[in-house]
C-alpha positions as CSV (number, residue, x, y, z in Angstrom):
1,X,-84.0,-17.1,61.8
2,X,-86.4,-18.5,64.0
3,X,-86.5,-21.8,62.4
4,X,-82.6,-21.7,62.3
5,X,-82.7,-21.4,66.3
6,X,-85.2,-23.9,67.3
7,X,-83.5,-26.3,65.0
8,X,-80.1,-25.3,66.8
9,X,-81.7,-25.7,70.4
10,X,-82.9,-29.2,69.1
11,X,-79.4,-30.2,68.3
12,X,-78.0,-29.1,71.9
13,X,-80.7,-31.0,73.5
14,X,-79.6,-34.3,71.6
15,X,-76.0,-33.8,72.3
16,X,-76.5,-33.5,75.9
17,X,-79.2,-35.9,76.3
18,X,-76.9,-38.3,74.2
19,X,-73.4,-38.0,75.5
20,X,-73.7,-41.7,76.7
21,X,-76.1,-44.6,76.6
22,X,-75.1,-44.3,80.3
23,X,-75.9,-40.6,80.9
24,X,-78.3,-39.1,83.7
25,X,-80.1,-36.8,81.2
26,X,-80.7,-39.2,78.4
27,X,-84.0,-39.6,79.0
28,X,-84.8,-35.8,79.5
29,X,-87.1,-34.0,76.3
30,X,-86.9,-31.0,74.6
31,X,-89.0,-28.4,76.3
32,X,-90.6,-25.1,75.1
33,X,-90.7,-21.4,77.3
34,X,-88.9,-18.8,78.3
35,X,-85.1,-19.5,79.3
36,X,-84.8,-15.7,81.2
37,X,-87.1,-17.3,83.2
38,X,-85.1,-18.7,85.9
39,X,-83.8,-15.0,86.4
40,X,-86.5,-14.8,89.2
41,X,-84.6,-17.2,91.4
42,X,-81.2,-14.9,91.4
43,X,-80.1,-13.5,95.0
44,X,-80.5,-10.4,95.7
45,X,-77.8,-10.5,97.9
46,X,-77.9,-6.8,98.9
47,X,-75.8,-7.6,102.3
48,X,-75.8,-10.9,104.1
49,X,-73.7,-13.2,106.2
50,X,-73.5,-16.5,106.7
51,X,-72.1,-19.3,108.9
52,X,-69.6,-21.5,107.1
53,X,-68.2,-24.6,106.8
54,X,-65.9,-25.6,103.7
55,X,-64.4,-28.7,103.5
56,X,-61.6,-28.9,101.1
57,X,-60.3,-32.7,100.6
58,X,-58.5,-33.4,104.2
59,X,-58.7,-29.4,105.3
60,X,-61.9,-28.1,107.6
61,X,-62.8,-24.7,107.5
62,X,-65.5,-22.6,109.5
63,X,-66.1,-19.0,109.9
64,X,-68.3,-16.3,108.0
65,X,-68.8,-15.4,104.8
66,X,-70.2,-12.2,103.4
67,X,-71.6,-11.0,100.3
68,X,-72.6,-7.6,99.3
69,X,-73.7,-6.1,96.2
70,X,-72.5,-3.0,95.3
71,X,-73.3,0.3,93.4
72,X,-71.9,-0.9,90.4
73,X,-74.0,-4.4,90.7
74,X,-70.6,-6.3,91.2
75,X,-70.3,-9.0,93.8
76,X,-67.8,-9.3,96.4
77,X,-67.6,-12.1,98.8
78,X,-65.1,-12.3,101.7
79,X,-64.8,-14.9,103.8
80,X,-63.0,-14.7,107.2
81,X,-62.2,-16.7,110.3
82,X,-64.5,-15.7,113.8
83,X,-61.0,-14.0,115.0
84,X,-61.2,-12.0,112.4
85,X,-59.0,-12.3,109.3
86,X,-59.3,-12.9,105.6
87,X,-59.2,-16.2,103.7
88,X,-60.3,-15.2,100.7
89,X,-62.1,-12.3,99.4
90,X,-63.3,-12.4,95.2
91,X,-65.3,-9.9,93.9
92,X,-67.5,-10.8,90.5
93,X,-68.1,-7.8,88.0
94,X,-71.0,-7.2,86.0
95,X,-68.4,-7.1,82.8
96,X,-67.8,-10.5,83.7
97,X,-64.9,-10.2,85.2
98,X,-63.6,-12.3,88.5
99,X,-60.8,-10.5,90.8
100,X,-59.2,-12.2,93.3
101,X,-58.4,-9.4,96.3
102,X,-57.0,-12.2,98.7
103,X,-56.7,-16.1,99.5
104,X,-55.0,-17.5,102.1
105,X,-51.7,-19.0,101.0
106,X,-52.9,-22.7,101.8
107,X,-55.5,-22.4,99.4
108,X,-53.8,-20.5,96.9
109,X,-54.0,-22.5,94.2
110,X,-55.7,-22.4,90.6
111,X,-57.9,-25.4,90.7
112,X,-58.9,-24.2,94.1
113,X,-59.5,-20.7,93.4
114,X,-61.2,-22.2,90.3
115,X,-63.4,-24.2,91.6
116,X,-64.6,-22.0,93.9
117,X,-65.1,-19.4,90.9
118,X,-67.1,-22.0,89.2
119,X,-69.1,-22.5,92.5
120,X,-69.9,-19.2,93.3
121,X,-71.2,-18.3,89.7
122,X,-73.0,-20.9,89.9
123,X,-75.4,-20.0,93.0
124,X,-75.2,-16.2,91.9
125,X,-76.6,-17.7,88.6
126,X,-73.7,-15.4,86.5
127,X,-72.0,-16.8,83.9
128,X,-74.6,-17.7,81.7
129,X,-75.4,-17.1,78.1
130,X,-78.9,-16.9,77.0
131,X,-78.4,-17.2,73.0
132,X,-76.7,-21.0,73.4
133,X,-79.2,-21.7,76.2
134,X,-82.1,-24.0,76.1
135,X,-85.0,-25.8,77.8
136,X,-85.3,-29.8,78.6
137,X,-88.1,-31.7,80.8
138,X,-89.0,-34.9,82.4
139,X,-92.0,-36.0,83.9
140,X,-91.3,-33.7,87.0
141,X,-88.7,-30.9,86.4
142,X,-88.0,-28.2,83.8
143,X,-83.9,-28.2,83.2
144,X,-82.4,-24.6,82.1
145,X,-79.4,-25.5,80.2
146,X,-76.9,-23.4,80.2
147,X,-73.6,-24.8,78.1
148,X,-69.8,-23.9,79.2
149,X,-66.6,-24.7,77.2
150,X,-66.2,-26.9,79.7
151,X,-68.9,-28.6,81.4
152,X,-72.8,-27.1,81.5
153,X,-74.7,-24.8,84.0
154,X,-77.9,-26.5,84.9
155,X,-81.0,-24.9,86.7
156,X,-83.8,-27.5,87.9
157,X,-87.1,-26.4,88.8
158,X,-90.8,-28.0,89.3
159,X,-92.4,-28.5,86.1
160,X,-94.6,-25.3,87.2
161,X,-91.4,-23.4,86.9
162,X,-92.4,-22.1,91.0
163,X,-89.4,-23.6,93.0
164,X,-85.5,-23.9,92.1
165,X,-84.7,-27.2,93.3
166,X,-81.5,-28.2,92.2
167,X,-78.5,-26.3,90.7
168,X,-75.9,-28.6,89.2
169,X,-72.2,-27.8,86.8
170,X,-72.8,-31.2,84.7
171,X,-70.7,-32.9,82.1
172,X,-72.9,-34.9,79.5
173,X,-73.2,-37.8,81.7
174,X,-74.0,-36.7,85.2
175,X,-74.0,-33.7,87.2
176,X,-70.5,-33.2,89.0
177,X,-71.0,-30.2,91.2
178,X,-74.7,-29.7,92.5
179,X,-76.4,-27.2,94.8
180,X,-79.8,-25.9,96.5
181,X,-80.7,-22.4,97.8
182,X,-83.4,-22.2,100.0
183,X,-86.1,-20.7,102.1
184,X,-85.8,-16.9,100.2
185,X,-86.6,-14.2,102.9
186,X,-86.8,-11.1,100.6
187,X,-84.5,-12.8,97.9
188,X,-82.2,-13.9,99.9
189,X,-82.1,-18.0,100.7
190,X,-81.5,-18.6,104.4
191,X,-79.6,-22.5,102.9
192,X,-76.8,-22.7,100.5
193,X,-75.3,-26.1,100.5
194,X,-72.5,-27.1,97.5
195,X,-71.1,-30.8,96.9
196,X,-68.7,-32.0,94.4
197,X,-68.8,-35.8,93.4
198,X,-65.5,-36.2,92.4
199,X,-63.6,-35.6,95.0
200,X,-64.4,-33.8,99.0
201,X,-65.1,-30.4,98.7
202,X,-68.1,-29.0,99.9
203,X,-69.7,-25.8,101.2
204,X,-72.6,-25.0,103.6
205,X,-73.8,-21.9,104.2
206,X,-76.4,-20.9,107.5
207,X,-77.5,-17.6,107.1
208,X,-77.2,-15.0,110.2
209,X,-79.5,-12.1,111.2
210,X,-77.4,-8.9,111.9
């Protein structure tokens, strides 16, 4: 069984290291460790707020954006104008489930909703299945690999495994959605900053004291 996984992890490397002779990643190695590892850089977004600024292809958007954990360990974010009201508000349930309680009706839309989905699991680092996971290198990051139906989850630390540097949703040539989180104050990053490369939509997030 063993042999029957590592040989299987071996494969997934190859196919995405060589999607493309032109692909990002083709030069990346398999890597041996633990892929739970990367479970120590997850939020613990207990309650926290943060400044926002969304651009959307031709549409800006500021205001604030909460999320809270609750009893049940699901996620809900809400995010509202500084008047006041909603402009969305998705909750993400440990079952895996993703509810959409509210979106304004200029961004409802399913690829908007989405992508924003997509986004947001992303940075909570949900969504991701250990068993088809595996581990790749270069000479100065460890990748945790994390394969979709469509597209892959990838989590880039220092070869040391001691800082998250780069999140990124990848097809098998380059990344097409990457992210950072940073400076943690009791699990919490103060920085959350999103960019697509296909097209202009992006999200930064500035973290507030209450």
């Amino acid at each position: 069984m063993r042999l029957f996984r590592m040989r299987y992890l071996l494969l997934g490397s190859c196919l995405f290291i060589l999607g493309s002779c032109s692909s990002v990643y083709k030069n990346l190695k398999p890597a041996t460790g633990d892929i739970n590892y990367i479970e120590k850089f997850k939020p613990n977004f207990t309650l926290a707020l943060y400044k926002a600024e969304i651009e959307v292809t031709s549409h800006h958007l500021s205001g604030l954006l909460f999320i809270k954990t609750l009893p049940d360990s699901s996620v809900r974010i809400v995010f509202a104008n500084e008047m006041g009201p909603k402009l969305f508000d998705f909750e993400f349930k440990p079952t895996g489930e993703f509810k959409v309680y509210y979106i304004v009706k200029q961004m409802d839309k399913g690829p908007v909703i989405k992508t924003l989905k997509k986004d947001f699991e992303l940075i909570l680092l949900r969504g991701r299945n250990a068993k088809t996971a595996y581990l790749l290198r270069d000479d100065k990051s460890l990748y945790y690999v994390f394969p979709k139906t469509k597209g892959t989850y990838c989590y880039i630390t220092d070869l040391a495994g001691t800082q998250l540097t780069t999140m990124q949703i990848s097809s098998p040539y380059k990344p097409v959605v990457q992210a950072i989180m940073k400076n943690y104050t009791n699990g919490i990053p103060d920085t959350i900053g999103i960019t697509h490369k296909n097209f202009n939509f992006t999200i930064a997030l500035k973290r507030l004291e209450r």
